[in-house]
N, C-alpha and C positions, 0 to 999 in steps of 0.2 A: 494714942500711945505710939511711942519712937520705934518704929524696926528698926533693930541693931544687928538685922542680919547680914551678911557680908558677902558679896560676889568672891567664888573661886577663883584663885587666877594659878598661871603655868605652874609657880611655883609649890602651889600648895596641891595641887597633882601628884606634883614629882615626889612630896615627901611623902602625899597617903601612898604611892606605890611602892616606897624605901627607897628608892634610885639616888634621895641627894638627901642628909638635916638640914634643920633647919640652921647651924651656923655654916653650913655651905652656900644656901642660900642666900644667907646675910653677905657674906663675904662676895659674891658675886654681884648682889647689888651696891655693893661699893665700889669694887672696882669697874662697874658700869656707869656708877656716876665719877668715877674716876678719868674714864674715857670719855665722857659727855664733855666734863671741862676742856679738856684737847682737841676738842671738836670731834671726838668719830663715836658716830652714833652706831652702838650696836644692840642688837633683841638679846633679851633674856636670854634664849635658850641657845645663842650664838654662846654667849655669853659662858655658860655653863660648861658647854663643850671645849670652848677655848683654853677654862680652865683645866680640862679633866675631871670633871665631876661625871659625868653623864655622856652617852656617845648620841649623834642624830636620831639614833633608831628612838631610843628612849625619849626624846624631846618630842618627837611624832605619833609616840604612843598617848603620850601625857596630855597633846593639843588634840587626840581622838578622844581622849577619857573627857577632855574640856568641853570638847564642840558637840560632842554626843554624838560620833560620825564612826564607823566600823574601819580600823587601822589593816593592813595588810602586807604583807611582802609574797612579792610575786613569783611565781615561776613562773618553766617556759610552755606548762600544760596551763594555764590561764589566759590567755590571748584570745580571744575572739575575732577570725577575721573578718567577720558579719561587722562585728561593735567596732572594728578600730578603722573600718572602711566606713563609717556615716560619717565623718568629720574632718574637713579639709587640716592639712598642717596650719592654715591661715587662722583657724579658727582653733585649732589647738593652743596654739602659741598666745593668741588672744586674753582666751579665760585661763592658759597654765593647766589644760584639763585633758586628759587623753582618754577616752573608751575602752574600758577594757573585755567587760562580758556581760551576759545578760544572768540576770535572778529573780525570780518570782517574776516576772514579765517587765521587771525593772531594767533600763542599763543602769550598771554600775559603770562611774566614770572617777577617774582620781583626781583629783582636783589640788593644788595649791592653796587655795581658797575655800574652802568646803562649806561655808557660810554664805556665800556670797549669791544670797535668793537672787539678782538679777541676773547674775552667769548662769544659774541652774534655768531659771526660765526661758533664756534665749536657748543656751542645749536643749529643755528641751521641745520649742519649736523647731529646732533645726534637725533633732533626731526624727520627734514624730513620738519620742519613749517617755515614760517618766523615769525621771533621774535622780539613782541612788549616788551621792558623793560617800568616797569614798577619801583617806589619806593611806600613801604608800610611803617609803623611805624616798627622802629629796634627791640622791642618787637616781633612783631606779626612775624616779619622773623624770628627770632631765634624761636620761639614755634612753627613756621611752620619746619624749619629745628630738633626741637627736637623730634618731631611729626613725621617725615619722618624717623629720626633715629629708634625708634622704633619700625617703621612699620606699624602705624597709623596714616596714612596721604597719603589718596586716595586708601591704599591698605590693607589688612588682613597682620600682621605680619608672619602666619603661614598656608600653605594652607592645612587644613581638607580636602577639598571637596575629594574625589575619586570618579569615575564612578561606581565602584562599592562597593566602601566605605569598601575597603580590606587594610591588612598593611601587606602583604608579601612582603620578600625580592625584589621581581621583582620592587614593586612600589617607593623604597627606593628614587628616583630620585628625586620622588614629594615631598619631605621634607626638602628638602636642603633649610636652615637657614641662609640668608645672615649676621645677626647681629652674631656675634660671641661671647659668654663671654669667658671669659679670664679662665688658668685651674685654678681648686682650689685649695688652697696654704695647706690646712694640707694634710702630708707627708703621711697620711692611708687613704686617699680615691683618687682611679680612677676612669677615665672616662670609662664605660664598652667599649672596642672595637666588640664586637657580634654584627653585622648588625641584629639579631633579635629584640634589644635592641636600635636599631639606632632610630626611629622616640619619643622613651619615651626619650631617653635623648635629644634631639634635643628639644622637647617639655618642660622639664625640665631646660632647657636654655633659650627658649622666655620666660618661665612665670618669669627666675631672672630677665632678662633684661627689662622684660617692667614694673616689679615691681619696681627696682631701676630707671629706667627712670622717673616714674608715681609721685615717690618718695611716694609708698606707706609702710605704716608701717605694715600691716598684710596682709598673705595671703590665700584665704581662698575654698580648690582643697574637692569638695564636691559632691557624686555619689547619683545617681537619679536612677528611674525606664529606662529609655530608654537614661539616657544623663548625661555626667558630668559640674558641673557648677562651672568656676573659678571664683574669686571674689576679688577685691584690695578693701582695707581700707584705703582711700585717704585723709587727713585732719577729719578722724575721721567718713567718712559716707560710705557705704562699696557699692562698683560702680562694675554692673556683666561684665568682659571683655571678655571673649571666654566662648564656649560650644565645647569644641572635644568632639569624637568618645567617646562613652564610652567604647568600647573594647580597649580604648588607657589607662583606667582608671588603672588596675591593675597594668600596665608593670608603667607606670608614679608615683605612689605610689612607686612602689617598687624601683625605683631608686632613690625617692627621702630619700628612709629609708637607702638604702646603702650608700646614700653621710653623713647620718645623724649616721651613725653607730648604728642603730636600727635592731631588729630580724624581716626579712622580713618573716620569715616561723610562727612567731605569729603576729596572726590579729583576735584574740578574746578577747585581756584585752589591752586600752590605751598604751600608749610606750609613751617619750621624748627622744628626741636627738639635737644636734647641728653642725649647718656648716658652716664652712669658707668660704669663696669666696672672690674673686677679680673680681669687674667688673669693666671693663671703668677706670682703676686704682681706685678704691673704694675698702677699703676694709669693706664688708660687714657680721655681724655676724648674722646668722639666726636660731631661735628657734625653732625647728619643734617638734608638738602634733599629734599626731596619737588616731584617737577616733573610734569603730568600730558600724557600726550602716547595717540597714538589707540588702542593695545596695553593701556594701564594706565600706573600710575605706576611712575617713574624715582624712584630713589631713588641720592643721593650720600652718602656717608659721609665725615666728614674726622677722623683719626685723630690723635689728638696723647698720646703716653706722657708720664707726669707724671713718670717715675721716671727718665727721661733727666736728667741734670745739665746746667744751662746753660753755652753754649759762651763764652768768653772773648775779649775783642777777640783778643788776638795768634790765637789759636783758628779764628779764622775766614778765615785765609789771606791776609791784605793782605799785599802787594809791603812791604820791612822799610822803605824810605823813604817811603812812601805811608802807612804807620801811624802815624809821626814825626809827618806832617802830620794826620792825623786827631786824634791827641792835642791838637794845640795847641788845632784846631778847638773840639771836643767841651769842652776845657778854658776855654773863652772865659766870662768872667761874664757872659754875655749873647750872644741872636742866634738867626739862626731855621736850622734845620738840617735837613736834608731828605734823606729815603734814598729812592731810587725802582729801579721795574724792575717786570716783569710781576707780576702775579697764581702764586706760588709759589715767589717767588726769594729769599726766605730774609730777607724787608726785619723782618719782624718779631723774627727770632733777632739781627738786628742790632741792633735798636732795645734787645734785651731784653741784650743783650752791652755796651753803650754804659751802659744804667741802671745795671749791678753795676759796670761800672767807675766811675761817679760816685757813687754810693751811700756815703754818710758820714753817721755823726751831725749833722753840722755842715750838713748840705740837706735844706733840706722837699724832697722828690719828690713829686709827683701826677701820676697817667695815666688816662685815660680812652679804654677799650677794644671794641669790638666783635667778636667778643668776648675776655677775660680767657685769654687763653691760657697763661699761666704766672702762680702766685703768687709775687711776688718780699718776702722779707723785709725788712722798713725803706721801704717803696716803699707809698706811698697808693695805691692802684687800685682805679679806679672800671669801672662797667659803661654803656655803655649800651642804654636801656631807653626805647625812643621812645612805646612806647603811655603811658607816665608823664612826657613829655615829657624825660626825659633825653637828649639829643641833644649829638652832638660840641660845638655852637656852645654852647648851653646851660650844659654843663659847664666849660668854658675861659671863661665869665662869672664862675661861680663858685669855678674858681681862684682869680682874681683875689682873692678874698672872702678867700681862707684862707692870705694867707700865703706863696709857693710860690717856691721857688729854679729848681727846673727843674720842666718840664710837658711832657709826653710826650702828645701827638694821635693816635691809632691810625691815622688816615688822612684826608688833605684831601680832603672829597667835593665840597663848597661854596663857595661865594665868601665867604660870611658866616663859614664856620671857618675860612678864610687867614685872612682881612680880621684877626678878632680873634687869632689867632696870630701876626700879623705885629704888629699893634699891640702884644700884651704881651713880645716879642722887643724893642721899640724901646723900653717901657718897663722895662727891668733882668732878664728873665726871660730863660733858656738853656730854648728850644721847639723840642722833636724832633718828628717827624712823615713821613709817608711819604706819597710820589705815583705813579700809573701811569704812568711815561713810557719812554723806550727808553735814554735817553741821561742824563747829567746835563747838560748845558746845557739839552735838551727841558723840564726841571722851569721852566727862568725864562720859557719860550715858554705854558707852561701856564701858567703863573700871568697872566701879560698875558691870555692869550685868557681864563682867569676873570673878567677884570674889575680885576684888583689895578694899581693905580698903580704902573709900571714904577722913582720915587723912592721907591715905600716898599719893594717891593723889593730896589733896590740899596742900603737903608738897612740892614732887618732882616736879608737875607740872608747866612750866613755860610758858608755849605760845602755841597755837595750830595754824596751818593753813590750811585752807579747800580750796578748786579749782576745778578750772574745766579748758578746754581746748574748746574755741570756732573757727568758721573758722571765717578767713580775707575777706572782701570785696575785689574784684579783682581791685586792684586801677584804671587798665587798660578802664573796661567796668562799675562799678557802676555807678548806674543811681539815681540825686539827685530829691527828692520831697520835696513838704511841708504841715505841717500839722501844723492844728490851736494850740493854748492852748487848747481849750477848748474838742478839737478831743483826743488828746494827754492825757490828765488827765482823760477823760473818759475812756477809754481800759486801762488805767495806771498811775494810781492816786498817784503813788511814783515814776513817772519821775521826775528827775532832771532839773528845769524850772526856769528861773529865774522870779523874780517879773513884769518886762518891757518886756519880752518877749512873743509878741502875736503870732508869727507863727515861729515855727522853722523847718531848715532843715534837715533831714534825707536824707539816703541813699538805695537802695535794691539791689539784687544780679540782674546781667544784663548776658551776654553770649559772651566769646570770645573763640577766639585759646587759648589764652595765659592762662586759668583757665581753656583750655579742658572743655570749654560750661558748667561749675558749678557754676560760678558765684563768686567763692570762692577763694585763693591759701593762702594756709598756715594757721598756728592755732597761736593763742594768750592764756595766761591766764588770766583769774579773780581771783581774790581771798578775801579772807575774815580773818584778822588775830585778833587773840581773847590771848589778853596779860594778864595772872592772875593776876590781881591786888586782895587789899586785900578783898573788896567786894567781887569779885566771889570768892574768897577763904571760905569766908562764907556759901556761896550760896552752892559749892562741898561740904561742910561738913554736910551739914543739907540734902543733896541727893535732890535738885533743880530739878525740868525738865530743859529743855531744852530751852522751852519760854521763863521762869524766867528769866534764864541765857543770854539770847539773848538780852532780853529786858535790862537785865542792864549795858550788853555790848556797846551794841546801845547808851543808856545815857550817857557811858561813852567817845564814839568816836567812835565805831567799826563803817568799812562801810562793808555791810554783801555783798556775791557774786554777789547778785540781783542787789545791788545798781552798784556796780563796774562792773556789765556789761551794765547796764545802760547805766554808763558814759563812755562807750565803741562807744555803739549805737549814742551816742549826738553828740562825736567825728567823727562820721562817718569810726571808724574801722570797725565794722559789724553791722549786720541787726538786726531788730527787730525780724524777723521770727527765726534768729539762734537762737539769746537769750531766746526764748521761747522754742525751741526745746530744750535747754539745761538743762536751770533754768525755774521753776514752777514759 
């Protein structure tokens, strides 16, 4: 007799759990054999998600209901550092499997593959355990596996400890760094070979590696009375990661000034220098400050990845009628244009966002940088280079010399590089440039107190843009609430609320792997764009404050930083707590 009985497969999972019908189903395998004809092969459960049927959680549950394997989502009281210490990262990365805890004398390990009897066999020779596979969210494995890679993940990337907390030659063994970075690519710096020098370089190698893993932008190696304290600037809030030896402090310094090509034998007046690297194939440019204070030298590191791709105006979050106006702005054959906001707020990615979108054969571009933080193709950039007299003012003279459609100023330090920016703005030039100020009206209050005639001002000036940089909600773990109208307009009487709207929902920062328990991953901007119309041209000439200015901006359209993070928070990008850390 014919058995006519039928293997389950993902999708008849999904529909005994209700998650997807079956004409969803249908519909996705055609458009999968839609995609097969085009060449790009994708799974089913890619497949489902692509469309919006189902999210990965659900596609993970479905392949646990299939495989007959127990599904899970992790916390940060789940870890086991016994379970996640029996397996090298070499062999994690191997089978796709990470150890997480032990149960009934079982390890439970999560596994990619949860079927895969010859993976489970080799773990578990190699544990010693028998092994329960388990399936987690594909997120939370890869942050578990990236987290492993670094060395943060059930174990100290670097072992400090010593019995007797010595770093002679003899001990050399206990420092051995399984993560490796890759050498550095400019041709004048080595790696020292002197085993006396072995554990600072060794230690000078986890702190790239777990900076570039962290994907932190600063770094920050700072001497204390009895201990050195390392520190990453992760999404903008600065997270303490190690405390070594502080007799490791000196030697570690000093090789980070030799990669930097900096005078290790002065350490009584600041220094700057800069290093190449290649890690993880990443090519990475790093800024190093040297500041001396009464412990030793303070060392900063400023981290910039070459291998990130530049972000695109629409890219960078403008409000979609605030963009409108920026294009016109930017698009003007002439005028002086000005991006401002603190020290980290992203004024430079804008400026470099603004170049690729003017950037055509048909314009000379020239920019003068302190320094070059991205090479842009079709784009003249310059450096400067003060000990050879190249200086901002300097350079924007010999603009003029060459030619130039637009001219990008890295930054207005001086009265004399407005002075000549404003002046080649009045004579046919489109001049970007960026200022320290809090606000954009505060940029026309700055210029007055430099010195600049409040008519050439209101002549050259054509647009200003203020920002800031907030962190992401971790889409992974945010945790949704609700709050009244009437809760809501009391703490914050200029939320953005509609008329019908009696309780709405927000978001707050919650705690996973995958944000490294911050609640956070990655940063956004706000912004605020203030287009000189002939009003405010008025207002600059009569020397307005700043409110005046604001206020008639406001009437006219503006939506100021506050509001447009606002309508960040409404959205459920980030929290109300960042927003206030950020903007007053």
């Amino acid at each position: 007799m014919k058995n006519t009985s039928k293997k389950k497969l993902l999708g008849d999972y999904l529909i005994e759990a209700g998650i997807i019908n079956e004409q969803q189903l249908e519909e996705a395998l055609e458009y999968q054999k839609k995609m097969l004809k085009q060449g790009n092969v994708g799974l089913l459960g890619q497949t489902l998600v692509e469309l919006g049927y189902c999210s990965s959680k659900d596609i993970m549950m479905a392949l646990a209901m299939k495989d007959g394997v127990p599904f899970m989502v992790l916390d940060k009281n789940m870890i086991d550092e016994k379970a996640a210490s029996l397996l090298s990262y070499e062999v994690m990365l191997k089978y796709k499997a990470v150890p997480i805890c032990f149960e009934n004398e079982k390890l439970l390990v999560a596994m990619m593959h949860p079927t895969d009897i010859i993976a489970i066999d080799d773990l578990h020779i190699l544990t010693g355990y028998d092994i329960q596979p388990i399936i987690i969210p594909d997120f939370q494995l890869e942050a578990a596996l990236e987290q492993a890679k670094s060395g943060i993940w059930g174990k100290v990337a670097f072992n400090f400890e010593q019995k007797d907390n010595s770093v002679d030659s003899d001990d050399q063994d206990n420092y051995t760094q399984t993560e490796q970075i890759e050498q550095v690519i400019s041709p004048d710096i080595e790696v020292i070979a002197d085993t006396s020098y072995r554990p600072a370089v060794q230690l000078a190698n986890v702190i790239f590696n777990q900076a570039v893993e962290s994907r932190a932008s600063d770094v920050h190696i700072e001497p204390f009375g009895n201990r050195t304290r390392i520190r990453f600037r992760i999404d903008g809030v600065l997270h303490e990661i190690m405390n070594p030896p502080k007799k490791l402090h000196a030697s570690l310094v000093s090789r980070i000034k030799v990669m930097a090509n900096m005078d290790i034998a002065e350490r009584r007046i600041p220094q700057d220098g800069r290093i190449t690297l290649r890690v993880h194939s990443k090519t990475i440019d790093v800024r190093v400050a040297s500041l001396p204070t009464p412990y030793g030298e303070k060392l900063t590191l400023r981290l910039l990845n070459r291998s990130d791709k530049l972000i695109t105006l629409p890219e960078l979050g403008f409000p979609k009628s605030q963009l409108e106006i920026f294009y016109r702005i930017i698009n003007l054959p002439y005028g002086f244009v000005l991006v401002t906001g603190p020290t980290g707020s992203g004024k430079s990615t804008t400026l470099y966002a603004i170049l690729m979108q003017l950037n055509s054969v048909d314009k000379n571009i020239v920019t003068i940088e302190d320094p070059i933080e991205r090479r842009l193709d079709g784009i003249n950039q310059s450096q400067v280079n003060i000990k050879a007299g190249m200086t901002f003012s300097s350079a924007l003279r010999s603009f003029l010399r060459n030619d130039p459609d637009i001219m990008m100023v890295g930054e207005i330090r001086d009265v004399e590089t407005a002075r000549i920016a404003i002046e080649s703005a009045l004579t046919g030039h489109l001049v970007l440039s960026t200022l320290h100020t809090n606000s954009a009206a505060g940029a026309i209050t700055r210029l007055n107190d430099m010195g600049i005639e409040s008519f050439l001002t209101a002549s050259a000036l054509t647009g200003v843009v203020a920002q800031r940089l907030i962190r992401v909600l971790c889409p992974h773990c945010k945790e949704p609430y609700e709050i009244s109208r009437s809760e809501i307009l009391k703490s914050c009487p200029d939320f953005p609320i509609e008329d019908d709207e009696e309780t709405i929902q927000l978001y707050r920062a919650s705690s996973c792997y995958s944000c490294n328990h911050t609640g956070y991953r990655g940063r956004v901007g706000i912004f605020e764009i203030l287009p000189i119309s002939e009003s405010i041209r008025k207002l600059i000439l009569n020397r307005e404050s700043d409110n005046r200015i604001n206020e008639t901006a406001k009437k006219e359209g503006m939506i100021t930083i506050r509001q447009h993070g606002l309508m960040k928070v409404k959205d459920g990008i980030t929290s109300m707590e960042e927003l206030l850390r950020v903007i007053v």
